[in-house]
Every structure is written in structure tokens, then in C-alpha cells.
N, C-alpha and C positions, 0 to 999 in steps of 0.2 A: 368576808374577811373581818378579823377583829380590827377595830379603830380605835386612838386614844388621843385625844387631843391633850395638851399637857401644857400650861404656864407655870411659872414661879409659884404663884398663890395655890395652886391644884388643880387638879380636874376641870377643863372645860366640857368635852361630851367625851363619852365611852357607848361605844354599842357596834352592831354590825352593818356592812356597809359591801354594798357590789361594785359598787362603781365611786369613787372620791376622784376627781376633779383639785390639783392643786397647783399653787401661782408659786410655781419653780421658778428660781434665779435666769433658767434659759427660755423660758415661756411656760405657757399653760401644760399639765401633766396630767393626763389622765392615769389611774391605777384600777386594774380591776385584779378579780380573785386570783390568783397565783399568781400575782405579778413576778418578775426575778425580784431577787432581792437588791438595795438600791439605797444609797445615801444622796438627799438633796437637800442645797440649799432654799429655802422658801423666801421668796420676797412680800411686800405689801398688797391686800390682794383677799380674796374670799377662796377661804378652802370649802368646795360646793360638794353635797352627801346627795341624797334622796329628794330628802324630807328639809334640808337646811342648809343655810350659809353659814361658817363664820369668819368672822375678819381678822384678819392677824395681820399685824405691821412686818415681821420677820423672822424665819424660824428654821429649824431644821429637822425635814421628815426620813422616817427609817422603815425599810421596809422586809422583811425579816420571815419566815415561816406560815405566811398568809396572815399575817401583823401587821400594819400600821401602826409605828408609835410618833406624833409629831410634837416637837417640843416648838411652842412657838411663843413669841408676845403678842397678846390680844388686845 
């Protein structure tokens, strides 16, 4: 699936992703390729890829036509 992490300032990571791991408001969420589609709130916490962590304090993920788009603060 396509991934986009997203702050105010721009672009955190863009690329592709099987499996993202994300620190959902109800607990840990995992998402794989055709997830359904899906609005969450994200808490403080590392959204986990492959290859990478990153940290975000709180955000919110969209998840859309085998898209990932999360807007978060990092």
C-alpha cells in the first residue's frame, strides 16, 4: 500500500508499506494491504513501517483505496 506521513512543515516519509503498525487512540493497529477503509485518531507513540519508526505526539490516520494518509505532529 501507498504511505504518507504528513506534518504542518511537509513531508515526513512517502513510500510503500505491507504492514504499518499505528498507536491508535484505542490501542496499537495494525493495517495491512487492503485494509477497509478507516478514520483514526492517533495518540503519542511510534507509527512502526518495515524498515522504520516514527514518533508522533498525535495525529490523525486515513485510510482509503490501499492509501495510507496520516497527518500527525512529530
Amino acid at each position: 500500500m501507498r504511505m504518507s506521513v504528513l506534518e504542518p512543515k511537509g513531508v515526513i516519509w512517502q513510500g510503500m508499506a505491507s504492514k504499518v503498525i499505528l498507536p491508535a487512540a484505542d490501542g496499537q493497529m495494525c493495517v495491512l494491504d487492503f485494509h477497509q477503509p478507516f478514520v483514526a485518531r492517533l495518540k503519542k507513540g511510534d507509527i512502526v513501517l518495515p524498515n522504520k519508526k516514527i514518533a508522533v505526539k498525535d495525529g490523525i490516520a486515513y485510510m482509503r483505496l490501499n492509501e495510507i494518509v496520516v497527518f500527525a505532529q512529530a
